[in-house]
C-alpha positions as YAML, in Angstrom:
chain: A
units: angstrom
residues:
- id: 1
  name: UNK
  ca: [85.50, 205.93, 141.53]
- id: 2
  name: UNK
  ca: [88.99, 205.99, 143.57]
- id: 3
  name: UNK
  ca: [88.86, 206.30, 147.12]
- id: 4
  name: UNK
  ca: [91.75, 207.49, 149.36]
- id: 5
  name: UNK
  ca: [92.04, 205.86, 152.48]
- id: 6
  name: UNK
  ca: [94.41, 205.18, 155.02]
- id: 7
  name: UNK
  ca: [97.41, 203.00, 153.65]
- id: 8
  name: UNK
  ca: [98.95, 200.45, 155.69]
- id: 9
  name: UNK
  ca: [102.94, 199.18, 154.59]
- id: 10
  name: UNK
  ca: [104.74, 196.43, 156.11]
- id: 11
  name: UNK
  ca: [108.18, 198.41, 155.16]
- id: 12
  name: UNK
  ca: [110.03, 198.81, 158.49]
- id: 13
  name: UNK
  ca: [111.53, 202.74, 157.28]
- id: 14
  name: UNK
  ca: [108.49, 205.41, 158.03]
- id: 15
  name: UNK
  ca: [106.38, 207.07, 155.47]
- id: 16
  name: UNK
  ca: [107.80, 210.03, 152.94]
- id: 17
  name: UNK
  ca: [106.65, 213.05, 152.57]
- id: 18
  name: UNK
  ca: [103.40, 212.57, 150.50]
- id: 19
  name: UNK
  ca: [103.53, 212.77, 146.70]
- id: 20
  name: UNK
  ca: [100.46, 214.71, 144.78]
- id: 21
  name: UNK
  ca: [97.90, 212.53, 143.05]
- id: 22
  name: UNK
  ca: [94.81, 215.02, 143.28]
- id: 23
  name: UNK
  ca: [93.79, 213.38, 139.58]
- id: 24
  name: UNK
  ca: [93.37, 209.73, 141.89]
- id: 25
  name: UNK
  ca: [91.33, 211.44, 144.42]
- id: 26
  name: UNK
  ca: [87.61, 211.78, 145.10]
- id: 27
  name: UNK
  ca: [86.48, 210.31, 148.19]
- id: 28
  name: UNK
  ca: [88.65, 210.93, 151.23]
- id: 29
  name: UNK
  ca: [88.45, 207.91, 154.40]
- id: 30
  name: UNK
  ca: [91.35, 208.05, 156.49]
- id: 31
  name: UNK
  ca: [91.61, 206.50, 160.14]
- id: 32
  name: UNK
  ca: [91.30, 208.50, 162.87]
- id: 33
  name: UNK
  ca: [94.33, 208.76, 165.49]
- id: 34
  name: UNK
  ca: [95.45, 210.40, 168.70]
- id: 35
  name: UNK
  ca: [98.32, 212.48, 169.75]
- id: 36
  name: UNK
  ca: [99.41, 212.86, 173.19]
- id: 37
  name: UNK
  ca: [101.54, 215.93, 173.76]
- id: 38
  name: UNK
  ca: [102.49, 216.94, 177.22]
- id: 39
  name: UNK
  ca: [99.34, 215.13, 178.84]
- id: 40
  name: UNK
  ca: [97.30, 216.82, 176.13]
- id: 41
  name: UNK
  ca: [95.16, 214.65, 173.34]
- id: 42
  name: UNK
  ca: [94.43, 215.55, 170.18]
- id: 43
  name: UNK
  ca: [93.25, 214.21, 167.31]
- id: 44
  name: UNK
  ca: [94.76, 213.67, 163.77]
- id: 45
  name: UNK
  ca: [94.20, 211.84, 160.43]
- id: 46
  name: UNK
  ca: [96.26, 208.93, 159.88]
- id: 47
  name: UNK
  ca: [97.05, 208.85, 156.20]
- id: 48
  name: UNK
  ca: [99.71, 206.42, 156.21]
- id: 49
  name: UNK
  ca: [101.22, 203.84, 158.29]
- id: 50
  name: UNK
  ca: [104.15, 201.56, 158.23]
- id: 51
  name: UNK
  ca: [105.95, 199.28, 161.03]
- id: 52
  name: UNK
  ca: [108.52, 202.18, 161.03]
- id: 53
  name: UNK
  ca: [106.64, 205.58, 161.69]
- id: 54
  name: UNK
  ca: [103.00, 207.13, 160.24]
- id: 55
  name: UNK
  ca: [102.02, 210.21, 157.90]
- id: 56
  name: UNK
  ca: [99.31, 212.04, 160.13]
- id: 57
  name: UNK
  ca: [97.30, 215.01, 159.68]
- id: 58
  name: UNK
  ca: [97.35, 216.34, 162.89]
- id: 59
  name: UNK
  ca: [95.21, 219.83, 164.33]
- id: 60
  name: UNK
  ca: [97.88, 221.20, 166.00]
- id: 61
  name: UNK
  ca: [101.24, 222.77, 166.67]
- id: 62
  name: UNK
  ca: [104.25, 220.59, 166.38]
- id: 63
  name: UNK
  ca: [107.50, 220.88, 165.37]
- id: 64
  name: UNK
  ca: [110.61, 218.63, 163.77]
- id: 65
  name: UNK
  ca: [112.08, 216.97, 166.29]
- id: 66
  name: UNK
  ca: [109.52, 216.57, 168.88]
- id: 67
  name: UNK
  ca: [108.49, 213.96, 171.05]
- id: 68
  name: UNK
  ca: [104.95, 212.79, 171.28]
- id: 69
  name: UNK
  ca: [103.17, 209.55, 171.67]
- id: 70
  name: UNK
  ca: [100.62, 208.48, 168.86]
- id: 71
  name: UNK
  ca: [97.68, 206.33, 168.85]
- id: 72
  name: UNK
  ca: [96.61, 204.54, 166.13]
- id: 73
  name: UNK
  ca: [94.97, 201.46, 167.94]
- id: 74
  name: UNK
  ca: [93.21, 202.40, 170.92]
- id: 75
  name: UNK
  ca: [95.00, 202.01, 173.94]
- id: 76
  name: UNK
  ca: [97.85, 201.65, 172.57]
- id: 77
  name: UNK
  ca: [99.91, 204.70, 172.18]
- id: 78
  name: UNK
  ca: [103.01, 204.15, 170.17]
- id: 79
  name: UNK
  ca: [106.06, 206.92, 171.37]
- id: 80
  name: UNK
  ca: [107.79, 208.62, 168.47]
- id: 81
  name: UNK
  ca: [108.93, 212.02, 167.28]
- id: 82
  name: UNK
  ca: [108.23, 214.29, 164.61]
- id: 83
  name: UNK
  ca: [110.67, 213.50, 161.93]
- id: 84
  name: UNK
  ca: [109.20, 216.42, 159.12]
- id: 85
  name: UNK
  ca: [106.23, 218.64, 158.68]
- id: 86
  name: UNK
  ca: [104.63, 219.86, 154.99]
- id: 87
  name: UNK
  ca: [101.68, 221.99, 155.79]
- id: 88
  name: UNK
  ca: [98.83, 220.06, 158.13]
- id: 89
  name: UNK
  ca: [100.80, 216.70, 157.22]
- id: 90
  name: UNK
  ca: [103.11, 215.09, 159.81]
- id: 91
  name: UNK
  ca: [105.86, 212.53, 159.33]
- id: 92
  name: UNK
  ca: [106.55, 210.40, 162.76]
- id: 93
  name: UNK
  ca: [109.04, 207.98, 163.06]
- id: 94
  name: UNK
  ca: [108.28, 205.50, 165.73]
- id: 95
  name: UNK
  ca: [110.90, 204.65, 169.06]
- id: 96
  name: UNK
  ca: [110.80, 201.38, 167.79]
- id: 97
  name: UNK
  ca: [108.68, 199.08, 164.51]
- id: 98
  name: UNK
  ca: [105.33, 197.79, 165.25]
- id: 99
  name: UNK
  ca: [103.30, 195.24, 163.88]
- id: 100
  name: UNK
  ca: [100.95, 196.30, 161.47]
- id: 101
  name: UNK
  ca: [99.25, 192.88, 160.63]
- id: 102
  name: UNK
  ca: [98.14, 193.10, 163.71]
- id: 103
  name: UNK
  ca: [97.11, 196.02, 163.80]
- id: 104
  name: UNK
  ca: [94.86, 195.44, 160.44]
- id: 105
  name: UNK
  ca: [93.76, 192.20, 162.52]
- id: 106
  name: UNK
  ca: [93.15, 194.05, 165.78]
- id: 107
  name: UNK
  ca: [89.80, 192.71, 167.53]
- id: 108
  name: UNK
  ca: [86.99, 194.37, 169.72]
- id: 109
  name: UNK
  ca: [89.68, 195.87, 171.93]
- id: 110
  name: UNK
  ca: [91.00, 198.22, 168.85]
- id: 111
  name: UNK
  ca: [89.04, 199.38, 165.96]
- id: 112
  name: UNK
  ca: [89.20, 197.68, 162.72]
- id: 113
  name: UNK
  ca: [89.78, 199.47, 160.17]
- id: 114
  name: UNK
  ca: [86.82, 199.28, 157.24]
- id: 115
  name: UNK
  ca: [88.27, 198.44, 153.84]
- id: 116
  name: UNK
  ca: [92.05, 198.93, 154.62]
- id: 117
  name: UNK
  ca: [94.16, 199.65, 151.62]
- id: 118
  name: UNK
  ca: [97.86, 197.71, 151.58]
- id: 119
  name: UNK
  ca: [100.69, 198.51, 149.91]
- id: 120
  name: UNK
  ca: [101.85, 196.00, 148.17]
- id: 121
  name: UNK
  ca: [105.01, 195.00, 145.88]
- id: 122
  name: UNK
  ca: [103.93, 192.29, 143.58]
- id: 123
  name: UNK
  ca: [103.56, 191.59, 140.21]
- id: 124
  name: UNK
  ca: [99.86, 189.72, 138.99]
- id: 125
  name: UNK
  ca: [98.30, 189.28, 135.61]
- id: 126
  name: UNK
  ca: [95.03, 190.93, 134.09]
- id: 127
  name: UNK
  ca: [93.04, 189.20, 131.53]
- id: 128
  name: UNK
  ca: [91.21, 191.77, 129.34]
- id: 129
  name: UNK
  ca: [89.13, 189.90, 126.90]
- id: 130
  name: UNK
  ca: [92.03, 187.52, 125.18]
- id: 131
  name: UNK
  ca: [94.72, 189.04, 126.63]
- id: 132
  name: UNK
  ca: [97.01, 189.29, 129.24]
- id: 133
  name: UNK
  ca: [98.69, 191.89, 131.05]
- id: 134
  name: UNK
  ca: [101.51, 191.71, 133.33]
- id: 135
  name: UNK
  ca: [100.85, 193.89, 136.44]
- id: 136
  name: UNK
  ca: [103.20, 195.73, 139.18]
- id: 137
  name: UNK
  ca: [100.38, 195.99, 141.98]
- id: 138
  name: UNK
  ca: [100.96, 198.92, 143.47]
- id: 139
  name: UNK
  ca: [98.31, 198.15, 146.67]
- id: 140
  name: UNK
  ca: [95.19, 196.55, 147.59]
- id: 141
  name: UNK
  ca: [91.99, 196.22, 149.56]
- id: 142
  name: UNK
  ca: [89.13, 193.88, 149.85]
- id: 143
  name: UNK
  ca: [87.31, 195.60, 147.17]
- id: 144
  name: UNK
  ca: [90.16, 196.11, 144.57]
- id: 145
  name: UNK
  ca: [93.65, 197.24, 143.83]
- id: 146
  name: UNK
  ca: [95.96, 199.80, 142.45]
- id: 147
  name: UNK
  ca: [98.28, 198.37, 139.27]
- id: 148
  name: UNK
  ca: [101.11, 199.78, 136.52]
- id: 149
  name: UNK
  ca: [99.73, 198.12, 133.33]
- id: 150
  name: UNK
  ca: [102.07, 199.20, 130.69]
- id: 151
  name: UNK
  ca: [100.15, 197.84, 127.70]
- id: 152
  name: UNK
  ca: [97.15, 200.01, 129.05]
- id: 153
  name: UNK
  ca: [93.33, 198.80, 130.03]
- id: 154
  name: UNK
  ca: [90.61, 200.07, 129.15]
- id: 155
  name: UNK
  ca: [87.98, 202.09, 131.69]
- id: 156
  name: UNK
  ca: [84.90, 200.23, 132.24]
- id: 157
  name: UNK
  ca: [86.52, 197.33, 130.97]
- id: 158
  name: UNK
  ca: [85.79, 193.62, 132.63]
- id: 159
  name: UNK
  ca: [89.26, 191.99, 133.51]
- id: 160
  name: UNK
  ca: [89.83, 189.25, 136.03]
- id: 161
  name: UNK
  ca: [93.03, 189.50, 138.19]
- id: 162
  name: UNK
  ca: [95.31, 186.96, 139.36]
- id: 163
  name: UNK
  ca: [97.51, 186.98, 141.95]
- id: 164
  name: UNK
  ca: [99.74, 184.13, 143.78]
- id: 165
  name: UNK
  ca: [97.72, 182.99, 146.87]
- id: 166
  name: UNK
  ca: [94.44, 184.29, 146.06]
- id: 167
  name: UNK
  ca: [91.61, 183.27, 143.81]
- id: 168
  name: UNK
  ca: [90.87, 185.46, 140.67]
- id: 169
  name: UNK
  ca: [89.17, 188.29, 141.04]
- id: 170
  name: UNK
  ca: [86.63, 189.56, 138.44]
- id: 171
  name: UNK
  ca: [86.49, 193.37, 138.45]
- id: 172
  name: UNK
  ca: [86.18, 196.61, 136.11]
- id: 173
  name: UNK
  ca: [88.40, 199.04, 135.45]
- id: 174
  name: UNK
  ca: [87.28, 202.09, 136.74]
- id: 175
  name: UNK
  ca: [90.30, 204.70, 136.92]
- id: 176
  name: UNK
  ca: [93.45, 205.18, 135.47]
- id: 177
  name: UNK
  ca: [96.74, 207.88, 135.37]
- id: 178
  name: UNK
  ca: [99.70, 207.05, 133.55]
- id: 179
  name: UNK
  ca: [100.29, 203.86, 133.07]
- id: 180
  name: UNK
  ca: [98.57, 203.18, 136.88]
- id: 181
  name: UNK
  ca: [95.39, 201.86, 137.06]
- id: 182
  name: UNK
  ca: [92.53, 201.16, 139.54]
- id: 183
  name: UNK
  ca: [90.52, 198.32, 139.17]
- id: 184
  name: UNK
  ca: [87.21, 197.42, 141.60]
- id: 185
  name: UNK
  ca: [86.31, 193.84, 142.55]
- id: 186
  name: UNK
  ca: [82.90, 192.73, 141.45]
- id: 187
  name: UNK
  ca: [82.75, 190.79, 144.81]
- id: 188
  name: UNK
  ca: [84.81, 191.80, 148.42]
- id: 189
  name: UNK
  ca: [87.66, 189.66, 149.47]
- id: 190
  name: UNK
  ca: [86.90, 188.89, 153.31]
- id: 191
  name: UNK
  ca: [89.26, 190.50, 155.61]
- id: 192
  name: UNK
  ca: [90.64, 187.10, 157.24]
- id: 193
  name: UNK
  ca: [91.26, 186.02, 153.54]
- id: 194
  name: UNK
  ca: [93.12, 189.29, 152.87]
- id: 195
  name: UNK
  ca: [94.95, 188.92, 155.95]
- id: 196
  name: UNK
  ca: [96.37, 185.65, 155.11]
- id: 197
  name: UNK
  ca: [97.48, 186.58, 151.90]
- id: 198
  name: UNK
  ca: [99.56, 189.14, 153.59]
- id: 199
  name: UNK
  ca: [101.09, 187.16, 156.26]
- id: 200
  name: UNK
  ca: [102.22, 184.63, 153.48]
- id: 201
  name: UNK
  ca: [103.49, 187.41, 151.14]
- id: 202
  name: UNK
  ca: [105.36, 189.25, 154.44]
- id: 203
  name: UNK
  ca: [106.78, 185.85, 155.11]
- id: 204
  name: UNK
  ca: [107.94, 184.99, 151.51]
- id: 205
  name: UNK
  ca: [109.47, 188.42, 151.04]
- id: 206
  name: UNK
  ca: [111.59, 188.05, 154.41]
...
């Protein structure tokens, strides 16, 4: 079944305004933030965060253009502004990038987030029985990813998926829309492992 969780980007611009998938959508698990307005806290939802800004669903008033401080790791509030609003959703862009690795890696003094789901822009492959399938992965976590599969899967399907740095992953196919597809690992990656694999992919790309 897909979940939607929080999704973590290494892109330095901040998120866009959120795109409709309700057909990927069944379980909701985003991170819980803090937004300090005037002295005042409040929490939000963090749907979405890159090194550039984060896509919050906050519970209360703001406007374009404002200034507020955010906190996504815990006791450390990150200044920003509100860049655009679309309902309960918030776009803020950030005074200046952060690190998200480390946030993903942050220790007992932060909380770690459970599962976190990575966007990702790399291609893999997906062995289906005796074939292969070249794969635009789309984003991952330690129990799975999200991939364009043009040549289509099929649901319930065991594949195994390979990807540069990381050991094949046996899985099933349990969703798909389009030609996107989400595929759950039979066994989770550990979150040091998954970590790795990031830094060397964030250091590759640069």
């Amino acid at each position: 079944m897909p979940v939607e969780t929080t999704l973590y980007s290494i892109s330095s611009a901040p998120p866009p305004v959120e795109s409709r998938r309700s057909s990927e959508r069944h379980l909701t698990i985003f991170r819980v933030g803090s937004i300090f307005i005037d002295g005042a806290r409040e929490l939000c939802l963090v749907k979405n965060i890159s090194a550039g800004g984060a896509l919050v669903r906050a519970y209360c008033s703001l406007e374009v253009g404002q200034e507020l401080m955010i906190e996504i790791k815990e006791g450390h509030p990150v200044p920003g502004r509100v860049s655009w609003l679309r309902g309960n959703d918030s776009g803020i862009e950030f005074e200046s990038p952060i690190d998200v690795v480390e946030l993903l890696t942050a220790g007992s003094e932060g909380r770690r987030p459970r599962m976190p789901r990575i966007e990702t822009n790399c291609i893999g492959f997906i062995r289906e029985g005796a074939g292969v399938h070249r794969a635009h992965v789309l984003n991952i976590s330690q129990g799975g990813i999200s991939a364009q599969v043009h040549n289509g899967l099929t649901i319930g399907g065991d594949v195994t998926v390979s990807l540069t740095g990381l050991p094949p992953q046996q899985g099933v196919v349990r969703w798909n829309g389009s030609d996107r597809y989400g595929i759950a690992f039979n066994t989770v990656i550990g979150l040091p492992a998954l970590i790795d694999w990031l830094h060397r992919t964030q250091s590759s790309a640069a």
